[in-house]
C-alpha positions as CSV (number, residue, x, y, z in Angstrom):
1,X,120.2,84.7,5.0
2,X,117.3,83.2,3.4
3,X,114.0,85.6,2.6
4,X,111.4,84.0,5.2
5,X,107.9,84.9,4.4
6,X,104.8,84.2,6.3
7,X,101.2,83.7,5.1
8,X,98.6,85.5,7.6
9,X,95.5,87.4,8.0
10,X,94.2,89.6,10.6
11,X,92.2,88.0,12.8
12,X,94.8,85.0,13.1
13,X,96.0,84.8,16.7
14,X,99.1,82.4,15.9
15,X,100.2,84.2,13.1
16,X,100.2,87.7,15.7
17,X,102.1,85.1,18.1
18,X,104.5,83.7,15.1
19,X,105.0,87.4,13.8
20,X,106.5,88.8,17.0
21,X,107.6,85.4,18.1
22,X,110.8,86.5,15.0
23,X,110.2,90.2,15.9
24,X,111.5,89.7,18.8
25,X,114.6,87.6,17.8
26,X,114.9,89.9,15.5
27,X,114.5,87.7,12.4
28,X,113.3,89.7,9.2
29,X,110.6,88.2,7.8
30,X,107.9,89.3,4.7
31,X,104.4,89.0,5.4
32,X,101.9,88.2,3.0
33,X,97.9,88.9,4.0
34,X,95.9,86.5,2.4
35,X,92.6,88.0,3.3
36,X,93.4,90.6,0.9
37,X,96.8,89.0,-1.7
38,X,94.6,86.4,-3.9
39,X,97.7,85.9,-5.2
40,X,99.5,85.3,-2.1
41,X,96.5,83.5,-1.5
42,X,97.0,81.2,-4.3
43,X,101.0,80.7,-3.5
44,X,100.0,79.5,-0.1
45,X,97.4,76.6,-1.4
46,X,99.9,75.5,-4.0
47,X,102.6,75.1,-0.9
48,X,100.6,73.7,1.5
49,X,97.1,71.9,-0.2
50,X,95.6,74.1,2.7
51,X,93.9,77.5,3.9
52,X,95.2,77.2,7.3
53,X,97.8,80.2,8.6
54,X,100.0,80.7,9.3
55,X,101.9,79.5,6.9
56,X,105.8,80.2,7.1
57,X,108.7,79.4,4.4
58,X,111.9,79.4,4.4
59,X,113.9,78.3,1.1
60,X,112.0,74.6,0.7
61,X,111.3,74.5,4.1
62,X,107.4,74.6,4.7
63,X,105.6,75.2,8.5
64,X,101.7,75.4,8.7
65,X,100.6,76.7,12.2
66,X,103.4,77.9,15.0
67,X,105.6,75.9,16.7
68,X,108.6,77.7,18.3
69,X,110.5,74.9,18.3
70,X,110.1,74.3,14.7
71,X,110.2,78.4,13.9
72,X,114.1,78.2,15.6
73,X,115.3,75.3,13.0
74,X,114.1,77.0,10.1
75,X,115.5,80.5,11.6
76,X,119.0,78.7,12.2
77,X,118.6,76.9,8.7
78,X,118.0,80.2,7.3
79,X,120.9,81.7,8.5
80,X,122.6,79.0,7.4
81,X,121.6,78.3,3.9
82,X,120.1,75.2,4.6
83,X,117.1,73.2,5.2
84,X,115.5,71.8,8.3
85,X,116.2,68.0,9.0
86,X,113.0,66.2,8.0
């Protein structure tokens, strides 16, 4: 499966939501805190030409904010080794 990784801070309340929205299907994810990664930080702006979060990869596959919806493509294109129909 693809590494998914997701771009939060702490006082976000969709990234809380997006985090145990995979939690609980049981998707592994790796969380990067950009209140306190600058480099993370950095990585985020260059993906998205934003400071919005959460921010949520998957290969090439790029989300800003939390759609479900759009969160289960990118979970089934992960497992697949794919990318999410534009």
């Amino acid at each position: 499966m693809q590494e998914i990784k997701i771009y939060t801070t702490p006082t976000c309340a969709y990234c809380k939501m997006a985090k145990e929205y995979m939690k609980g299907k049981g998707v592994d994810f790796k969380e990067y805190n950009v209140a306190e990664d600058h480099e993370a930080l950095q990585e985020m702006e260059q993906l998205t030409d934003l400071r919005s979060v959460p921010v949520i990869t998957c290969g090439q596959d790029v989300m800003v904010g939390f759609d479900p919806n759009r969160l289960d493509q990118m979970i089934n294109c992960a497992k697949q080794q794919s990318s999410v129909p534009e």
